[in-house]
C-alpha beads as a LAMMPS data file, in Angstrom:
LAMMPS data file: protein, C-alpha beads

155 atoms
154 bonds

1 atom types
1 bond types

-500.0 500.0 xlo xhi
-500.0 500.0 ylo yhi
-500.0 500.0 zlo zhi

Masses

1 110.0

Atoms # bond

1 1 1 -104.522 -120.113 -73.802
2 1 1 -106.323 -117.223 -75.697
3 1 1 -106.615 -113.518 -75.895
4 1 1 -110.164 -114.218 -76.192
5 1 1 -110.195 -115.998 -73.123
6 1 1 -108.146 -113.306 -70.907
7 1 1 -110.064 -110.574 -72.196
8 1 1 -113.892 -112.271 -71.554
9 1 1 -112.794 -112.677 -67.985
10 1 1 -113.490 -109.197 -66.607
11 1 1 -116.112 -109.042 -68.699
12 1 1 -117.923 -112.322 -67.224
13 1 1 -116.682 -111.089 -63.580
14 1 1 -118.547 -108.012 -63.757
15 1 1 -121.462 -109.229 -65.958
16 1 1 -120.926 -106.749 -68.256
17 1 1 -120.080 -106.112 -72.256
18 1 1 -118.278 -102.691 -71.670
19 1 1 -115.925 -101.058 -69.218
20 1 1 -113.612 -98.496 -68.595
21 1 1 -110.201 -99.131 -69.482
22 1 1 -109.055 -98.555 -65.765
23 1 1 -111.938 -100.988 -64.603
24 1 1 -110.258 -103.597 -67.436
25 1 1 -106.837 -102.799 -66.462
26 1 1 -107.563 -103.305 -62.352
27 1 1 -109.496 -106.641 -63.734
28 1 1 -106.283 -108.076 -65.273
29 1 1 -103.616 -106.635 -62.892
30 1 1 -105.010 -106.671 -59.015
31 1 1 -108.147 -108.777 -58.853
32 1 1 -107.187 -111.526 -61.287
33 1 1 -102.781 -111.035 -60.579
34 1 1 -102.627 -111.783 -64.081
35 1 1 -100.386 -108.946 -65.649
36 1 1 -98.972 -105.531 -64.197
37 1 1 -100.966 -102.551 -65.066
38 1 1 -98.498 -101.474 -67.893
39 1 1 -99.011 -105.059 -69.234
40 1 1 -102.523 -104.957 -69.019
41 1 1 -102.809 -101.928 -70.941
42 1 1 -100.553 -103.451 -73.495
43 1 1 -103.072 -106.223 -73.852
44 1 1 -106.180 -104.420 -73.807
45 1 1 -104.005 -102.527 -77.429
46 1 1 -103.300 -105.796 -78.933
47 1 1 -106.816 -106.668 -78.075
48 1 1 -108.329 -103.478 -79.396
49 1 1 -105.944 -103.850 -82.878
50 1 1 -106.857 -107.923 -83.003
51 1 1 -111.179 -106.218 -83.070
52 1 1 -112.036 -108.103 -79.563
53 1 1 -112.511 -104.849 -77.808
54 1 1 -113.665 -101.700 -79.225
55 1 1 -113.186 -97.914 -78.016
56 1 1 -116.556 -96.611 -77.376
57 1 1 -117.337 -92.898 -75.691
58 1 1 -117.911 -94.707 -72.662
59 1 1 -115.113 -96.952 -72.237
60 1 1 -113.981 -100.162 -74.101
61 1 1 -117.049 -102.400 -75.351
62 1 1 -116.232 -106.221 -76.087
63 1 1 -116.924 -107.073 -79.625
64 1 1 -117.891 -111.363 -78.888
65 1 1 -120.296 -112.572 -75.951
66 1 1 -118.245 -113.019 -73.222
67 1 1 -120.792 -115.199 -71.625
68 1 1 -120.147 -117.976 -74.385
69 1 1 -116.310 -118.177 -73.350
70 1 1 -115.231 -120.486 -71.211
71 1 1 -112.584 -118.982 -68.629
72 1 1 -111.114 -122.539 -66.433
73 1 1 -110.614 -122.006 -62.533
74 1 1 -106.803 -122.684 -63.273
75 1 1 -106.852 -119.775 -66.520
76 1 1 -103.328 -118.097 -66.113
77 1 1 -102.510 -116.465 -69.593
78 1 1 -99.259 -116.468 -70.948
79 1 1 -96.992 -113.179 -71.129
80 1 1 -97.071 -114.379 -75.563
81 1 1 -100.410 -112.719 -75.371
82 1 1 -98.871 -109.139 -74.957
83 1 1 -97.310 -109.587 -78.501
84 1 1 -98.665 -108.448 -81.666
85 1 1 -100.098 -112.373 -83.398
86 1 1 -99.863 -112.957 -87.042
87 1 1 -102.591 -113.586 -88.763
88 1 1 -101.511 -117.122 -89.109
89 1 1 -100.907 -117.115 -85.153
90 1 1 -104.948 -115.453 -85.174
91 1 1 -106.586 -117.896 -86.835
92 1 1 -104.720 -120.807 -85.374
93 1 1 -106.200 -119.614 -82.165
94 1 1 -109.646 -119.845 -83.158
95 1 1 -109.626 -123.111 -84.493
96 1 1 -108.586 -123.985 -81.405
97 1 1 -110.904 -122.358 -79.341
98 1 1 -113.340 -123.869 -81.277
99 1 1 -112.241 -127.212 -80.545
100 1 1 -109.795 -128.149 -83.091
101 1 1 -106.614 -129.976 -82.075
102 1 1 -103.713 -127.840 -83.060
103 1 1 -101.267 -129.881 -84.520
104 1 1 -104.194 -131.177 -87.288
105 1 1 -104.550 -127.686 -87.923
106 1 1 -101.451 -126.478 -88.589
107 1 1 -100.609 -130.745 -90.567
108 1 1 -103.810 -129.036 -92.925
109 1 1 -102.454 -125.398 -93.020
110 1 1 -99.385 -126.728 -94.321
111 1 1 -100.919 -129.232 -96.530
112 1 1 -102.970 -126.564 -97.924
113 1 1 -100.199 -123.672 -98.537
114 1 1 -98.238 -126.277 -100.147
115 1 1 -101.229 -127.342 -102.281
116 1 1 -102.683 -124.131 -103.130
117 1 1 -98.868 -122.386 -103.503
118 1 1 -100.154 -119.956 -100.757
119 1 1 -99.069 -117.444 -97.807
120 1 1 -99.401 -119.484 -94.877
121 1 1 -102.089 -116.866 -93.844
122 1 1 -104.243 -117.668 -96.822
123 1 1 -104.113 -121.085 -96.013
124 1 1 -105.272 -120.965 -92.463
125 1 1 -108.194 -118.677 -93.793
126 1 1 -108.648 -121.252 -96.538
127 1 1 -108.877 -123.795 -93.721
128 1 1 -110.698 -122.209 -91.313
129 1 1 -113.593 -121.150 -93.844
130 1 1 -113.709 -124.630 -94.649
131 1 1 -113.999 -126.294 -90.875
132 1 1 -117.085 -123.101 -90.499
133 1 1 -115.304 -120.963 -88.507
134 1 1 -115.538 -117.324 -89.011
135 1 1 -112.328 -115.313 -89.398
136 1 1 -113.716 -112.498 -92.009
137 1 1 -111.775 -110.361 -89.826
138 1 1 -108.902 -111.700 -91.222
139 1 1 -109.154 -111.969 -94.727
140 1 1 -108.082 -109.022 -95.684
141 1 1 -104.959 -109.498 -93.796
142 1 1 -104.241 -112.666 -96.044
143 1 1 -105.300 -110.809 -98.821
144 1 1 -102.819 -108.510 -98.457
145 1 1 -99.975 -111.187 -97.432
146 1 1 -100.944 -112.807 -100.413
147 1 1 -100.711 -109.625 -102.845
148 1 1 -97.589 -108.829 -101.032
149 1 1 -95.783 -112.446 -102.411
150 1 1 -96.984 -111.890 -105.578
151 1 1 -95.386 -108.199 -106.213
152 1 1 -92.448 -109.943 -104.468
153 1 1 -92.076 -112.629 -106.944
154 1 1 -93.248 -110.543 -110.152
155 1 1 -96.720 -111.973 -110.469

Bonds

1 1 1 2
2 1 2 3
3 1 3 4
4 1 4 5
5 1 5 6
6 1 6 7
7 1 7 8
8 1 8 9
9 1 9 10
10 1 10 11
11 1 11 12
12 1 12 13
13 1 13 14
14 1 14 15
15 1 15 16
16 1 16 17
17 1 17 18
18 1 18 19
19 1 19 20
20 1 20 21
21 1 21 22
22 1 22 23
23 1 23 24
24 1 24 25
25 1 25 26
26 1 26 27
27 1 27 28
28 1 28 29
29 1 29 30
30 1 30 31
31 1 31 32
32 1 32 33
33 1 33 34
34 1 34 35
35 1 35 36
36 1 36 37
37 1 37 38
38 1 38 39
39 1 39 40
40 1 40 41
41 1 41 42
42 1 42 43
43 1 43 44
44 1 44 45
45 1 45 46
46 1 46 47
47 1 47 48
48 1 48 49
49 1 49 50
50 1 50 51
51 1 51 52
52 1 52 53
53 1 53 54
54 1 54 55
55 1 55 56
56 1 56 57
57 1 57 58
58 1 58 59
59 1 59 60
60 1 60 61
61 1 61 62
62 1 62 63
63 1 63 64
64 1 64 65
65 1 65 66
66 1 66 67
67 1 67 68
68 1 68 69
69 1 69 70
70 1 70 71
71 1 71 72
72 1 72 73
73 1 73 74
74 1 74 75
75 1 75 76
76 1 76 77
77 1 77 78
78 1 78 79
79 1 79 80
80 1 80 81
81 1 81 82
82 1 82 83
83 1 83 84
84 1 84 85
85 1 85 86
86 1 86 87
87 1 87 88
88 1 88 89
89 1 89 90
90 1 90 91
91 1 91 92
92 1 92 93
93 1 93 94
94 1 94 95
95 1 95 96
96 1 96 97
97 1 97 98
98 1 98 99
99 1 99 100
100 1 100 101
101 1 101 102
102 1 102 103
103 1 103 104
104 1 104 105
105 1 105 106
106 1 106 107
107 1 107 108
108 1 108 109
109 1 109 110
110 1 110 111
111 1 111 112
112 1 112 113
113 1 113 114
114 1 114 115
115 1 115 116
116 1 116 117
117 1 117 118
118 1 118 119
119 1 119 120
120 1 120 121
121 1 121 122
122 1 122 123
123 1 123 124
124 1 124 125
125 1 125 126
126 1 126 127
127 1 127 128
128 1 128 129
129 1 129 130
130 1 130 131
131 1 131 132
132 1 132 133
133 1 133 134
134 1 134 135
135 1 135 136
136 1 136 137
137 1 137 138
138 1 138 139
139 1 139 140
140 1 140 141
141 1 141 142
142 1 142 143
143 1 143 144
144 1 144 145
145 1 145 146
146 1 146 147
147 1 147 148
148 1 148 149
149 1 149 150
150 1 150 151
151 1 151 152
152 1 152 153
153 1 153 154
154 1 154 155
């Protein structure tokens, strides 16, 4: 399941939109047994570098409403989430936390790189503007994908 989803845990648990990283990392290693301390700091960076949490003078804020994510009694995240996500891999997770079934998404993704003659990252922007769901975060990732093929290929 989702970064979003292991991170808003804590959060929801202690009713709260910001917290020290030691608070987070106790959270996600001895009250929830989800990740060793060195793991959950790992995850609270690709967190921070995905814009979920930011760094604040007093302690790590969360950057979405915790309170609107659902965390499931039987939530165990995977050790995946510890790895840096493309942006493909990004926005592929939020289509699916919003509801979309995964293997439509990535049938369209594909439909629409081949279509468009796209990264696959501009594609799952493409796709995910188009089904409403915000990933402005992510653009310029794509962007940059995208401008990176071109130079490659001497656009």
């Amino acid at each position: 399941m989702s970064l979003r989803v292991a991170i808003a845990a804590p959060f929801v648990q202690n009713g709260s939109r910001q917290l020290q990283e030691n608070e987070l990392v106790v959270a996600l290693s001895l009250d929830r047994d989800w990740f060793s301390p060195d793991q959950s700091k790992r995850l609270i960076d690709v967190a921070t570098r995905e814009g979920l949490l930011e760094p604040t003078d007093d302690g790590l804020e969360v950057t979405f409403d915790p309170a609107e994510v659902t965390v499931p009694d039987e939530f165990v995240p995977d050790d995946d989430l510890l790895r840096e996500r493309s942006a493909f891999e990004r926005v592929l997770d939020a289509l699916v936390a919003e509801g979309v079934e995964k293997h439509e998404a990535v049938g369209a993704i594909n439909t629409l790189q081949r279509d468009l003659g796209v990264t696959i990252e501009t594609a799952a922007v493409v796709y995910a503007r188009r089904e409403g769901i915000d990933v402005s975060d992510l653009v310029p990732v794509a962007r940059s994908a995208l401008r990176d093929e071109s130079e490659a290929e001497g656009r």
